[in-house]
N, CA, C and O atoms as CSV, one atom per row, in Angstrom:
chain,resi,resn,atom,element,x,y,z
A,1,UNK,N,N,6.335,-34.377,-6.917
A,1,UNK,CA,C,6.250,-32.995,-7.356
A,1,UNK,C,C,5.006,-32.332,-6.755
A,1,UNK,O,O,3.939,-32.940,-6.677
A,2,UNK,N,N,5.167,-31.060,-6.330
A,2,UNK,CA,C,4.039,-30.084,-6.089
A,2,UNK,C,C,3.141,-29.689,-6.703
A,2,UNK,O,O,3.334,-29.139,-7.787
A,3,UNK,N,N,1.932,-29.851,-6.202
A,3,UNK,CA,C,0.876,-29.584,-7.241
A,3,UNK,C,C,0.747,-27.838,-7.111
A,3,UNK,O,O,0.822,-27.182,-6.072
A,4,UNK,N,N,0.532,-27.336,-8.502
A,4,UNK,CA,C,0.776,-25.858,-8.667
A,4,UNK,C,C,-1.133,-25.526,-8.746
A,4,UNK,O,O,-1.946,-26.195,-9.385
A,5,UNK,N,N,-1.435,-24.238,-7.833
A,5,UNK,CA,C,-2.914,-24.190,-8.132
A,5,UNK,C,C,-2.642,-22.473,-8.347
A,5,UNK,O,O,-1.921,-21.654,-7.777
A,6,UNK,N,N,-3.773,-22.403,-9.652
A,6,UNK,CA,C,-3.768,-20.760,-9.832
A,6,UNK,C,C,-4.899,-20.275,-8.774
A,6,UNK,O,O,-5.791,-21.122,-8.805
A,7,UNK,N,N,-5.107,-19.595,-8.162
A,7,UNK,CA,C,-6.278,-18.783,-7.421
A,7,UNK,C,C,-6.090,-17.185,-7.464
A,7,UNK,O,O,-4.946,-16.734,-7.419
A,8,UNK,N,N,-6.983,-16.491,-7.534
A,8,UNK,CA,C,-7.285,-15.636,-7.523
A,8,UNK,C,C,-7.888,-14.595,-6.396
A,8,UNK,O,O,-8.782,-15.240,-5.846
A,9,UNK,N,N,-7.815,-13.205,-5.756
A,9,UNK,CA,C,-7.868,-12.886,-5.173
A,9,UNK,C,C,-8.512,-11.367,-4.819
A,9,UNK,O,O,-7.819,-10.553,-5.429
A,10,UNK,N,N,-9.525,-10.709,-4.100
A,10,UNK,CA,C,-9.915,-9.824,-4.577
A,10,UNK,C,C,-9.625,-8.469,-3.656
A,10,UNK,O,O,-9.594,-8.586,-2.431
A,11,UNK,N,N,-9.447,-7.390,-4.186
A,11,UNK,CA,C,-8.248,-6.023,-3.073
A,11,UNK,C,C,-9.844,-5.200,-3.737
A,11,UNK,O,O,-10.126,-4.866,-4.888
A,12,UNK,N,N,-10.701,-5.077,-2.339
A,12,UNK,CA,C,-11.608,-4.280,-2.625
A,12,UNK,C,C,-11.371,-2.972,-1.757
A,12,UNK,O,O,-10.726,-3.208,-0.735
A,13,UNK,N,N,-11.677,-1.885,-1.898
A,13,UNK,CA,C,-11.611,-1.096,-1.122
A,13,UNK,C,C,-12.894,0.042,-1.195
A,13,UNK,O,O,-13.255,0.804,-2.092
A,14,UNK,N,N,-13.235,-0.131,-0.272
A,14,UNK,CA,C,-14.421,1.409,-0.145
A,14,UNK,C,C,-14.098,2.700,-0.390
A,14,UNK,O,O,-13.119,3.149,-0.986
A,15,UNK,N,N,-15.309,3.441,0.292
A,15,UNK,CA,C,-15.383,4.645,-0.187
A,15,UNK,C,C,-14.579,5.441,0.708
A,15,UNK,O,O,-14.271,6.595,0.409
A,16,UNK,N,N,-14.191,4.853,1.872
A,16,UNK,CA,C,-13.715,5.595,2.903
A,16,UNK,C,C,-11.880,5.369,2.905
A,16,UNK,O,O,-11.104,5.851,3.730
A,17,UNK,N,N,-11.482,4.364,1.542
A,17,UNK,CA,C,-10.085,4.294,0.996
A,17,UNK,C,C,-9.352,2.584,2.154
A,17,UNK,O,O,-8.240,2.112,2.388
A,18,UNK,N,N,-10.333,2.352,2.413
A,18,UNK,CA,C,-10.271,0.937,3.328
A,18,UNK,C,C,-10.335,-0.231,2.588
A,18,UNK,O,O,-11.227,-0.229,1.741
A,19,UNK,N,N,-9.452,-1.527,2.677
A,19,UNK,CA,C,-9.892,-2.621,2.074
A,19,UNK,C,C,-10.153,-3.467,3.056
A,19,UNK,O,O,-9.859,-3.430,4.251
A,20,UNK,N,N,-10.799,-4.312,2.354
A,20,UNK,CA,C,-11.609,-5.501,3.056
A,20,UNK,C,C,-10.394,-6.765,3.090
A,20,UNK,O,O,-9.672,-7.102,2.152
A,21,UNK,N,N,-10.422,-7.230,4.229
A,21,UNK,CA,C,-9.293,-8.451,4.882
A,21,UNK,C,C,-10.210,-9.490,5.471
A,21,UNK,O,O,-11.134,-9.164,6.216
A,22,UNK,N,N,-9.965,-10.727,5.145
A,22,UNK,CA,C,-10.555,-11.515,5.722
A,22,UNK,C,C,-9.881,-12.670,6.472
A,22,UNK,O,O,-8.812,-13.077,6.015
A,23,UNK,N,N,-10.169,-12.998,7.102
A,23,UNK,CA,C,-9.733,-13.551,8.410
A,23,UNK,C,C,-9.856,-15.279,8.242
A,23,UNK,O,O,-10.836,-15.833,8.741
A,24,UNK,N,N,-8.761,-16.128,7.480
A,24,UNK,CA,C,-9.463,-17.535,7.528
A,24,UNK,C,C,-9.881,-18.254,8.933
A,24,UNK,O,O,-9.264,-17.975,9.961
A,25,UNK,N,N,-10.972,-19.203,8.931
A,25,UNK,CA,C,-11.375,-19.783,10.031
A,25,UNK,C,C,-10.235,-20.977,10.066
A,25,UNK,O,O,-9.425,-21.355,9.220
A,26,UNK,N,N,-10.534,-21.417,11.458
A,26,UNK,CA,C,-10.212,-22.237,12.143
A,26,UNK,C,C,-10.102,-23.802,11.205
A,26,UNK,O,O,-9.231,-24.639,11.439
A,27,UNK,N,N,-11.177,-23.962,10.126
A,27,UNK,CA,C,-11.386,-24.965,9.458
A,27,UNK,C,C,-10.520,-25.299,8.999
A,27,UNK,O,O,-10.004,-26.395,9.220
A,28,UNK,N,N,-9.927,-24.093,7.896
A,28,UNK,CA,C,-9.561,-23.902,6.380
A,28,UNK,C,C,-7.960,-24.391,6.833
A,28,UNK,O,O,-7.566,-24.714,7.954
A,29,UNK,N,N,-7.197,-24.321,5.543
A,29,UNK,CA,C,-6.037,-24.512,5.847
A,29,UNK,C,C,-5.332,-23.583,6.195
A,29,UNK,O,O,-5.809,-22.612,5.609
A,30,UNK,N,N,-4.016,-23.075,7.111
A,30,UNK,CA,C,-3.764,-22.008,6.895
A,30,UNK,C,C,-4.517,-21.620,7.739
A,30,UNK,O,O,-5.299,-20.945,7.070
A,31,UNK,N,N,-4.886,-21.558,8.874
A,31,UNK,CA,C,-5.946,-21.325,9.619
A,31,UNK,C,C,-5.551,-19.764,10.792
A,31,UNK,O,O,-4.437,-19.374,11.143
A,32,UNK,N,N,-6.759,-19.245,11.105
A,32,UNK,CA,C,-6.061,-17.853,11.503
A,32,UNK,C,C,-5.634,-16.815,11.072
A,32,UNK,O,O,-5.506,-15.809,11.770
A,33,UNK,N,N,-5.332,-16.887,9.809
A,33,UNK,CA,C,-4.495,-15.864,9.336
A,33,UNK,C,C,-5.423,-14.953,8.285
A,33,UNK,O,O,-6.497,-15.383,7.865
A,34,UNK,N,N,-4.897,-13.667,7.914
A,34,UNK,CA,C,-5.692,-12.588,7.080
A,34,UNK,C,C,-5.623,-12.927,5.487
A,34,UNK,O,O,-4.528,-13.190,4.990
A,35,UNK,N,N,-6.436,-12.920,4.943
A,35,UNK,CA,C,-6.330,-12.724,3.418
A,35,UNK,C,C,-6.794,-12.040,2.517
A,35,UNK,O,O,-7.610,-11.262,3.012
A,36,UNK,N,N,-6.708,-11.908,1.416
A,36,UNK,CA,C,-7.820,-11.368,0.174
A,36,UNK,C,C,-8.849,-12.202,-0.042
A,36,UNK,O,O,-8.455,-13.266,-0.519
A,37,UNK,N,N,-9.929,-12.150,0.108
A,37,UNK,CA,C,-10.666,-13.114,-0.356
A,37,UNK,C,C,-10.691,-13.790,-1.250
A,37,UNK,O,O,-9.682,-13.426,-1.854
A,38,UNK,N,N,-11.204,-14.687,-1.917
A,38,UNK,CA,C,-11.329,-15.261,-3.127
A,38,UNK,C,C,-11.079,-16.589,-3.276
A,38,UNK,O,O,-11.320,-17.205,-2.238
A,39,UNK,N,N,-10.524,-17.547,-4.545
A,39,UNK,CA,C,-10.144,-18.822,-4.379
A,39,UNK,C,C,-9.209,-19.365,-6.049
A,39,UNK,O,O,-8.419,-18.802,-6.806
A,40,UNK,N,N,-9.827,-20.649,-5.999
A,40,UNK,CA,C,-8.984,-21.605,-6.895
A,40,UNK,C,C,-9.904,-20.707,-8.805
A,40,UNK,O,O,-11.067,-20.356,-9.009
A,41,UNK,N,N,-9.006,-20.683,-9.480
A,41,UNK,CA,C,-9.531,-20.470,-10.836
A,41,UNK,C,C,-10.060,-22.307,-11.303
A,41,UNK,O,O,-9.588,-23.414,-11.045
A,42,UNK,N,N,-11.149,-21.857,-12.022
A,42,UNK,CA,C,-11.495,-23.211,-12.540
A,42,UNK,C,C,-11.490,-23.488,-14.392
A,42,UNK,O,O,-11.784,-22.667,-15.261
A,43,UNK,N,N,-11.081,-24.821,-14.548
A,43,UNK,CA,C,-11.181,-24.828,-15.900
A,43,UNK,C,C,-11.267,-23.848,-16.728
A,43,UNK,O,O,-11.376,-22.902,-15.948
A,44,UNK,N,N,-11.289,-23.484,-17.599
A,44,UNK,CA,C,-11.901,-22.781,-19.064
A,44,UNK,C,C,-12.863,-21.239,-18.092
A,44,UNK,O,O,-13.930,-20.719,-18.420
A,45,UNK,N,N,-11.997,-20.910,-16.941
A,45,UNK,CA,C,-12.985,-19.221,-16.429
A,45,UNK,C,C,-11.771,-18.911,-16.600
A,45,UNK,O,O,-10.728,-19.540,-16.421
A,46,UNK,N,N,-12.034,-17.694,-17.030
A,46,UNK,CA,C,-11.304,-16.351,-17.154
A,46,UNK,C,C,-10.901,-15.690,-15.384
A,46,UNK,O,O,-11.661,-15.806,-14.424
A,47,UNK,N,N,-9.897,-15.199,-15.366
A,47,UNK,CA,C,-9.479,-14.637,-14.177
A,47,UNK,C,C,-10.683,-13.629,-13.389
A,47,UNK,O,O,-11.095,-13.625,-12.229
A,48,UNK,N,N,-11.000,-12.860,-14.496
A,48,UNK,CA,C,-12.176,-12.305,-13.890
A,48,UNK,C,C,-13.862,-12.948,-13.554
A,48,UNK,O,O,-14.673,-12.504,-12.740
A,49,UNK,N,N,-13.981,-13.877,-14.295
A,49,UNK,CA,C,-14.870,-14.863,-13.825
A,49,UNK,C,C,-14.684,-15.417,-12.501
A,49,UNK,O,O,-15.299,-15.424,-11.435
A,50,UNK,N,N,-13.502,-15.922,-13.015
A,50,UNK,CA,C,-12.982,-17.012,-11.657
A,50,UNK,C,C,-13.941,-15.991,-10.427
A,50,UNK,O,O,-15.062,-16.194,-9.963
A,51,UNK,N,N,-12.804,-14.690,-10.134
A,51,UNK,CA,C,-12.878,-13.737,-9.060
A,51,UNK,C,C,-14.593,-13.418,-8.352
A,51,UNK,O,O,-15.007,-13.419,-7.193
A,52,UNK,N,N,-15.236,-13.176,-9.635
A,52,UNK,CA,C,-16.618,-12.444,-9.524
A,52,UNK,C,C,-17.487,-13.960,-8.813
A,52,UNK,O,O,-18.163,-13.935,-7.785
A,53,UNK,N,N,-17.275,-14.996,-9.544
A,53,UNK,CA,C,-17.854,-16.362,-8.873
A,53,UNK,C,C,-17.546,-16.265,-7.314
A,53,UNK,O,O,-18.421,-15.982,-6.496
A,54,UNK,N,N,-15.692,-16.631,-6.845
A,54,UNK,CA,C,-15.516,-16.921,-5.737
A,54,UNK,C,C,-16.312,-15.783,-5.019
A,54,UNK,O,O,-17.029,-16.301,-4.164
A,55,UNK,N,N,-16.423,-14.715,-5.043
A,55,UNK,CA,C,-16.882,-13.810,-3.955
A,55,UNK,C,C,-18.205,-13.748,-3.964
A,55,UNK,O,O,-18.766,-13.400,-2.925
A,56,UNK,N,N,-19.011,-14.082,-5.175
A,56,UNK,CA,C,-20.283,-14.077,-5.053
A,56,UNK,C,C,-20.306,-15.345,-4.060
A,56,UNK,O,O,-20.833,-14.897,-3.042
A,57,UNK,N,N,-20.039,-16.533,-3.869
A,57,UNK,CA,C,-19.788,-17.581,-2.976
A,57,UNK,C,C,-19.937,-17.515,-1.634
A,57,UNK,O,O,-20.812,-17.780,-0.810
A,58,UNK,N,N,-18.010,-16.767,-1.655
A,58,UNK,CA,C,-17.553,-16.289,-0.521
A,58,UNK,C,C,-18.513,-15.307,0.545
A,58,UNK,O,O,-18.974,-15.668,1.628
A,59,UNK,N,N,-18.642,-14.147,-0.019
A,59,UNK,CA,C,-19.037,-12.786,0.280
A,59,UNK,C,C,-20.796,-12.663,0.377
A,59,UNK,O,O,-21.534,-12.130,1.205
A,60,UNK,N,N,-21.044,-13.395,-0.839
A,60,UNK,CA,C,-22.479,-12.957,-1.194
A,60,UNK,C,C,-22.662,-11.534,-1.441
A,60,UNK,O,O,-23.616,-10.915,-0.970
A,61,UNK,N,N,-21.721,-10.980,-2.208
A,61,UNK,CA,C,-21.762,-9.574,-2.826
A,61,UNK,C,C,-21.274,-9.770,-4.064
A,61,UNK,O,O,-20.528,-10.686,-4.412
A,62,UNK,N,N,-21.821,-8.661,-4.904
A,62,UNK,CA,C,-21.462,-9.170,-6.964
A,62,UNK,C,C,-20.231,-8.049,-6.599
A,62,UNK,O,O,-20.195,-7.307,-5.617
A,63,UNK,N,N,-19.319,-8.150,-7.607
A,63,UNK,CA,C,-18.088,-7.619,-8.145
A,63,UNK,C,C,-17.745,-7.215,-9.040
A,63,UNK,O,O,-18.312,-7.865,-9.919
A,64,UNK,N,N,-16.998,-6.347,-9.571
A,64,UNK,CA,C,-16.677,-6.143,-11.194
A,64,UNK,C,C,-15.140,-6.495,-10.823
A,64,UNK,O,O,-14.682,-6.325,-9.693
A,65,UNK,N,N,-14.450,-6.974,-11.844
A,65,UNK,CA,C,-13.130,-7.367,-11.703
A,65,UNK,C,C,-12.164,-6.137,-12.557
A,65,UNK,O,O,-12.333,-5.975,-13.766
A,66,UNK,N,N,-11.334,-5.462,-11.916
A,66,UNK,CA,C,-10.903,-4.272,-12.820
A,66,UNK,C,C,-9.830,-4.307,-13.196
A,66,UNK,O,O,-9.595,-3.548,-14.136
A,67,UNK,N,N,-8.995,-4.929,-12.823
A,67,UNK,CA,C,-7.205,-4.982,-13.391
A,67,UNK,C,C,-6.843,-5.917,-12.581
A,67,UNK,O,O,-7.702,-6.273,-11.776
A,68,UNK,N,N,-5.876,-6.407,-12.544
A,68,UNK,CA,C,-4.926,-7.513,-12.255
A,68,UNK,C,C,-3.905,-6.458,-11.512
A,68,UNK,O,O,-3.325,-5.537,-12.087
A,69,UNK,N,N,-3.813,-6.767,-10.185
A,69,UNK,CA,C,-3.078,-5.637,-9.271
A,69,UNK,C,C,-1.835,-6.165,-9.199
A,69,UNK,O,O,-0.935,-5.531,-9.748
A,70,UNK,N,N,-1.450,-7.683,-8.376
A,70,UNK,CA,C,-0.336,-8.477,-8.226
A,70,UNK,C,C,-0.701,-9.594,-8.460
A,70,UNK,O,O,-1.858,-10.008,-8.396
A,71,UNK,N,N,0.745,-10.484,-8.902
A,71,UNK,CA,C,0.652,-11.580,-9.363
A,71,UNK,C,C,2.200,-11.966,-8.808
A,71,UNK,O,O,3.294,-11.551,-9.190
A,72,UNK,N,N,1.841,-12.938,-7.744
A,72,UNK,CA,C,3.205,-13.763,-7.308
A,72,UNK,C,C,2.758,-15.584,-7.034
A,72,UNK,O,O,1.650,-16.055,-6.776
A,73,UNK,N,N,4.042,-16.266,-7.206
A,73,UNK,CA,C,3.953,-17.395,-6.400
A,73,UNK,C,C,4.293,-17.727,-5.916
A,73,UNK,O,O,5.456,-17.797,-6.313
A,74,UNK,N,N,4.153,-18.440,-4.480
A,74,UNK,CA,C,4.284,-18.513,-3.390
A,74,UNK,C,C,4.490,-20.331,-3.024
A,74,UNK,O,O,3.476,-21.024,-3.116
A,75,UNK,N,N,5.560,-20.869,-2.703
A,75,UNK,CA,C,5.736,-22.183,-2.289
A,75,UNK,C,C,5.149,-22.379,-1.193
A,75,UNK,O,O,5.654,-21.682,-0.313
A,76,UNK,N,N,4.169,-23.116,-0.775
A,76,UNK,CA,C,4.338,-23.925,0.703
A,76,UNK,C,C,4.548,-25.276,0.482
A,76,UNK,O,O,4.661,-25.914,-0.565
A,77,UNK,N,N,4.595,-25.721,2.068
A,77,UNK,CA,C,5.342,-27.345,2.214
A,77,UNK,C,C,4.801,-28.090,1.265
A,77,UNK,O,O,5.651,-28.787,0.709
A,78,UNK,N,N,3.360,-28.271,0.714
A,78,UNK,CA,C,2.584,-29.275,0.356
A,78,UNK,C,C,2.474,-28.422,-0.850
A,78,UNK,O,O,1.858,-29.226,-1.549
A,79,UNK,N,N,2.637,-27.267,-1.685
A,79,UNK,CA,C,1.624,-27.392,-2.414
A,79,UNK,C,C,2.491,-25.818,-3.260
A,79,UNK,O,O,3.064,-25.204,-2.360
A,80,UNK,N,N,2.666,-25.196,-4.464
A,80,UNK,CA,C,2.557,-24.049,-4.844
A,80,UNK,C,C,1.240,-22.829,-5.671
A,80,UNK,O,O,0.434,-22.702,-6.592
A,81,UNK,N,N,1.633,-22.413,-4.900
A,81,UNK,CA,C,0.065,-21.174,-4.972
A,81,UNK,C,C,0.350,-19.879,-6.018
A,81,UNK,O,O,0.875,-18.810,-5.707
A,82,UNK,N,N,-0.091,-20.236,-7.195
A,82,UNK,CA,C,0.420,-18.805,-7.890
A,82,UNK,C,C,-0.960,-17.983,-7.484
A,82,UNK,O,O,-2.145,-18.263,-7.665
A,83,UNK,N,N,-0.373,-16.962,-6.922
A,83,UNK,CA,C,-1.705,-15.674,-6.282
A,83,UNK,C,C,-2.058,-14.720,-7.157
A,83,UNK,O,O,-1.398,-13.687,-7.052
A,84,UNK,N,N,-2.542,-14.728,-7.642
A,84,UNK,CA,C,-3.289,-13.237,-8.607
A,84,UNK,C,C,-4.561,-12.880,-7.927
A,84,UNK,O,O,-5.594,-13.525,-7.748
A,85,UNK,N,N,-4.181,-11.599,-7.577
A,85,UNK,CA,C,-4.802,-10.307,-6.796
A,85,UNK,C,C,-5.119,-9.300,-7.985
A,85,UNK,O,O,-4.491,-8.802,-8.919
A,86,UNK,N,N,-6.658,-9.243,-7.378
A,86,UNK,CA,C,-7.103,-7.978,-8.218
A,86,UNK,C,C,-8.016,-6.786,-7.651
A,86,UNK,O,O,-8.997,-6.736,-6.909
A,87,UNK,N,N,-7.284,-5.907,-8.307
A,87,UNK,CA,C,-8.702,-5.060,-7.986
A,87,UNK,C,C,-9.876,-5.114,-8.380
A,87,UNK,O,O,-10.038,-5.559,-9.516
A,88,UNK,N,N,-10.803,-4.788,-7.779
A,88,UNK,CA,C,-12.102,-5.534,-7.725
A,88,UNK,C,C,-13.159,-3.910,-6.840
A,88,UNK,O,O,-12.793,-3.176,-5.922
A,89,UNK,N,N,-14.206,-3.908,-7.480
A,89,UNK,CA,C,-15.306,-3.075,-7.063
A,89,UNK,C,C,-16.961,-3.820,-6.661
A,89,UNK,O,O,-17.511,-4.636,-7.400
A,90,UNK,N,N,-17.537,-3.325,-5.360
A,90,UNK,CA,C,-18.486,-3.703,-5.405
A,90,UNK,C,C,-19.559,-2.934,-5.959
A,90,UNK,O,O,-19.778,-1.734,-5.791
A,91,UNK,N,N,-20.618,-4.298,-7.076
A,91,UNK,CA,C,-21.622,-3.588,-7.560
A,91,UNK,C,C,-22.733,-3.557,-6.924
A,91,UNK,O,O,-23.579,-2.664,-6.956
A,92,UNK,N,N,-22.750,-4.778,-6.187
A,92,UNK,CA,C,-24.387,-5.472,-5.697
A,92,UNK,C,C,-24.216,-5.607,-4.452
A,92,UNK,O,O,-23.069,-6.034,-4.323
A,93,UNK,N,N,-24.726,-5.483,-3.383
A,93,UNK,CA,C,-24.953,-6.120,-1.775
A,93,UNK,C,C,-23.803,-5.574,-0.936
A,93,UNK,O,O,-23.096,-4.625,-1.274
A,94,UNK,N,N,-23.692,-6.257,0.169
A,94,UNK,CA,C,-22.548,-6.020,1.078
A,94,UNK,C,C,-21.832,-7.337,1.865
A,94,UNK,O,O,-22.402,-8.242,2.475
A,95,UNK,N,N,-20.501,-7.145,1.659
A,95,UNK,CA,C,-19.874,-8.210,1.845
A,95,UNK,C,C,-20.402,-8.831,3.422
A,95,UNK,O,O,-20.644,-8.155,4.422
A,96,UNK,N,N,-20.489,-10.347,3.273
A,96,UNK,CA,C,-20.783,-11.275,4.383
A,96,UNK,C,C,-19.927,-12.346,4.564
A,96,UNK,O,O,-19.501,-12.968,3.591
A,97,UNK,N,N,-19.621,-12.634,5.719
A,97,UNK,CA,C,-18.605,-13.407,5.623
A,97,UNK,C,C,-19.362,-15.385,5.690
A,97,UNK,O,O,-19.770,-16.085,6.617
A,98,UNK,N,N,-19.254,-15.540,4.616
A,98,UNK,CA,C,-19.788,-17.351,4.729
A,98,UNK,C,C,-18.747,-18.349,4.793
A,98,UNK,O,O,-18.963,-19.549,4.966
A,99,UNK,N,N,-17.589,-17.809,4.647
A,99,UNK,CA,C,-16.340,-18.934,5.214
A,99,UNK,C,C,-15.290,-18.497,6.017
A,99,UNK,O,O,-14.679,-19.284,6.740
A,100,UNK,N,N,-15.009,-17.232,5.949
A,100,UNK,CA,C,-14.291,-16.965,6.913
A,100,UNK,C,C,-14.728,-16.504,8.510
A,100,UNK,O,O,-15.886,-16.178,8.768
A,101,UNK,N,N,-13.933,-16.518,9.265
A,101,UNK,CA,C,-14.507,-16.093,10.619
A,101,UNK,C,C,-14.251,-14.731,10.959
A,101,UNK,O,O,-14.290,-14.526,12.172
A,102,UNK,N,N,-13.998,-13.733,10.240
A,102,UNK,CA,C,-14.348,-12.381,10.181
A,102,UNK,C,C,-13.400,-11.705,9.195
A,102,UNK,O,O,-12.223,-11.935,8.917
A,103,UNK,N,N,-14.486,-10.583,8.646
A,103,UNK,CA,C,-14.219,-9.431,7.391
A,103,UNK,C,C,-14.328,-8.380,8.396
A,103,UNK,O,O,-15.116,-8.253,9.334
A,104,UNK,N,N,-13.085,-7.447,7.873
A,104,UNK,CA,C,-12.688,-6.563,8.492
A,104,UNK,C,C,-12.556,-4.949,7.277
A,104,UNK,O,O,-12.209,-5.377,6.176
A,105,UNK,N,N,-12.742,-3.286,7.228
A,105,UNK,CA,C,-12.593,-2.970,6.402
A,105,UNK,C,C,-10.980,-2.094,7.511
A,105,UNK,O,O,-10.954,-1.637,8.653
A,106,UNK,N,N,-9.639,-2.255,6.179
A,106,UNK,CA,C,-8.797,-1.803,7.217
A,106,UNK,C,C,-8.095,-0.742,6.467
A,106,UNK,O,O,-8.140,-0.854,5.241
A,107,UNK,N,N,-7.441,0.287,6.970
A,107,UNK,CA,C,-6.574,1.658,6.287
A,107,UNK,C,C,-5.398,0.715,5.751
A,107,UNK,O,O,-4.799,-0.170,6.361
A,108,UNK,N,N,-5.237,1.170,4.402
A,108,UNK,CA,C,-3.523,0.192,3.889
A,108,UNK,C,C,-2.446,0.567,4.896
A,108,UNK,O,O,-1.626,-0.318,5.140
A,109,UNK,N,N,-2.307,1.772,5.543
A,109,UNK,CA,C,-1.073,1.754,6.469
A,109,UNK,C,C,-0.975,1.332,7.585
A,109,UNK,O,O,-0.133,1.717,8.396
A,110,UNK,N,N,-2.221,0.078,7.871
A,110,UNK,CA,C,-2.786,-0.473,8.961
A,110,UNK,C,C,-2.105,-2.376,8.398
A,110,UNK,O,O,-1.524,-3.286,8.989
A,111,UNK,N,N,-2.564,-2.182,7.144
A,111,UNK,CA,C,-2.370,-4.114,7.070
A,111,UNK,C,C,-1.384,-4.098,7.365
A,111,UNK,O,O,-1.580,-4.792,8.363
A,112,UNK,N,N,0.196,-3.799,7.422
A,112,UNK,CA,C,0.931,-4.546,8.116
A,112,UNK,C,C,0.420,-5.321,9.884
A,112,UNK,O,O,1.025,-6.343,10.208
A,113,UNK,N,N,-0.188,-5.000,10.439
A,113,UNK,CA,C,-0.351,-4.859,11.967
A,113,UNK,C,C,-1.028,-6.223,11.514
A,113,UNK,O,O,-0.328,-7.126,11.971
A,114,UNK,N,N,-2.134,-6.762,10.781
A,114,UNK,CA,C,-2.546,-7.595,10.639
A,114,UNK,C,C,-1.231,-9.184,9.926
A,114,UNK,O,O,-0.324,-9.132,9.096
A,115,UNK,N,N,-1.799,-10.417,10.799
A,115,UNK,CA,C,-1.089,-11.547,10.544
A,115,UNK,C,C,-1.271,-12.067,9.248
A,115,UNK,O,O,-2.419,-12.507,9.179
A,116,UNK,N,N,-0.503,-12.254,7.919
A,116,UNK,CA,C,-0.786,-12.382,6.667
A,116,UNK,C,C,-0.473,-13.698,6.357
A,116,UNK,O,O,0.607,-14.149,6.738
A,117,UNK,N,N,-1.655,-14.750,5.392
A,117,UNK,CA,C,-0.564,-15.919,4.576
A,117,UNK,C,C,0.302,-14.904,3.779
A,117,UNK,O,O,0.127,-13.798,3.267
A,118,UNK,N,N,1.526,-15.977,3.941
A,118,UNK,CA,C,2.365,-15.514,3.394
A,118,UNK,C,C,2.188,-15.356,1.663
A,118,UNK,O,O,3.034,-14.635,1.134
A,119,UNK,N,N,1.333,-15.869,0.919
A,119,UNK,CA,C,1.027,-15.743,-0.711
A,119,UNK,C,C,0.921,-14.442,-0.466
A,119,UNK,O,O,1.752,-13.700,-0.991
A,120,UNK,N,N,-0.008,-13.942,0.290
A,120,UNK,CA,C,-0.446,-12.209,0.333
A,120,UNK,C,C,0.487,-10.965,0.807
A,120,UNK,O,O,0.161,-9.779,0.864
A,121,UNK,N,N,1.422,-11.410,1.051
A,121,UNK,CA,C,2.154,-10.457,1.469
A,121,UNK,C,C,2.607,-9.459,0.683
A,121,UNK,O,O,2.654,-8.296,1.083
A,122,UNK,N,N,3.012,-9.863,-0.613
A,122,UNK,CA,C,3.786,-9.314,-1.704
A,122,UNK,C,C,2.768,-8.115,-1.891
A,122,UNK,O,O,3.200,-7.002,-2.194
A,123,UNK,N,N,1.201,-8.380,-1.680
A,123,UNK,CA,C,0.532,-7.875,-2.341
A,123,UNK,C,C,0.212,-6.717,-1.264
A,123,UNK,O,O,-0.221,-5.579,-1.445
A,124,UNK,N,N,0.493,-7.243,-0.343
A,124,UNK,CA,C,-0.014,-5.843,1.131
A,124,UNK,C,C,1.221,-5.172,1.211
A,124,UNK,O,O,1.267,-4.067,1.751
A,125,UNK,N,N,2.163,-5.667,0.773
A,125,UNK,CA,C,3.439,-5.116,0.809
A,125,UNK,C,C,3.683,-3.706,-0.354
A,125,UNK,O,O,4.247,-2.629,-0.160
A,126,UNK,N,N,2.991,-4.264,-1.604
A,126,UNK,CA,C,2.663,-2.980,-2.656
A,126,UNK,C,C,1.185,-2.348,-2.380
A,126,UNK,O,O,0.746,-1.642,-3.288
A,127,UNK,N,N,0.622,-2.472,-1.581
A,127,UNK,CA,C,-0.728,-1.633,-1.053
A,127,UNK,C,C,-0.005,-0.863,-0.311
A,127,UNK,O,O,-0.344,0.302,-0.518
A,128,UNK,N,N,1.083,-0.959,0.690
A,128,UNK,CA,C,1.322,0.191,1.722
A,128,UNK,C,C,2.598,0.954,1.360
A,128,UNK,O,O,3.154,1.847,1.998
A,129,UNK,N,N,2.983,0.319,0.022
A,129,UNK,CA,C,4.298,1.477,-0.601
A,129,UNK,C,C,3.604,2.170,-1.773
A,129,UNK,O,O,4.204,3.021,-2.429
C-alpha cells in the first residue's frame, strides 16, 4: 500500500497581482518542475503552522497563513500526496530560494506556460479561471 503524506502549500502573491513559483532542483524528487512552495505537515501542527514553518525554512521569509485555497490528492507511482494550497501573505523579509533552484514572481494568466507537478495543477488551474 501507498504511503499517503499531507503537505501543504503556499499561493503568495504580491503587490503587483503576481505569484511566486518555484522551480524544484535537480536534487529533489520530481525534479525540474514548478511548484508552490512549501512541504510535509508534521505531527500535532496545524495547517497553518505546518505552512508558516515550511517557508520560513524554505524561503527565509515569515508568512501569515489566510485560508485554505485548494485541496486535492494527487497519486504518484510511489506514493499519494494530498496537496493543500493556501493563501498565504508576506509579513517579514523577502523570499530566497534555499532549496529550490529558482523563485520566480509570475502573472496567473502566465502559469499555464510554466511546467507543473502534477499535485499543483488543480490549483493553477483555479488561479487562471
Amino acid at each position: 500500500m501507498k504511503k499517503k503524506v499531507k503537505v501543504v502549500a503556499a499561493i503568495i502573491e504580491n503587490e503587483y497581482e503576481e505569484i511566486l513559483c518555484a522551480l524544484r532542483s535537480p536534487q529533489m524528487t520530481l525534479p525540474n518542475v514548478w511548484e508552490f512552495p512549501g512541504g510535509k505537515v508534521e505531527k500535532g501542527e496545524s495547517l497553518e503552522e505546518a505552512i508558516e514553518r515550511e517557508i520560513m525554512e524554505e524561503l527565509d521569509c515569515k508568512i501569515e497563513a489566510l485560508e485554505v485555497f485548494n485541496d486535492n490528492t494527487h497519486e504518484y507511482d510511489n506514493i499519494i500526496v494530498n496537496l493543500i494550497c493556501m493563501k498565504c501573505k508576506i509579513v517579514e523579509g523577502v523570499p530566497a530560494s534555499n532549496e529550490h533552484s529558482e523563485l520566480i514572481w509570475f502573472r496567473r494568466e502566465n502559469l499555464e506556460s510554466l511546467k507543473w507537478a502534477p499535485a499543483d495543477i488543480p490549483a493553477v488551474d483555479k488561479l487562471i479561471s
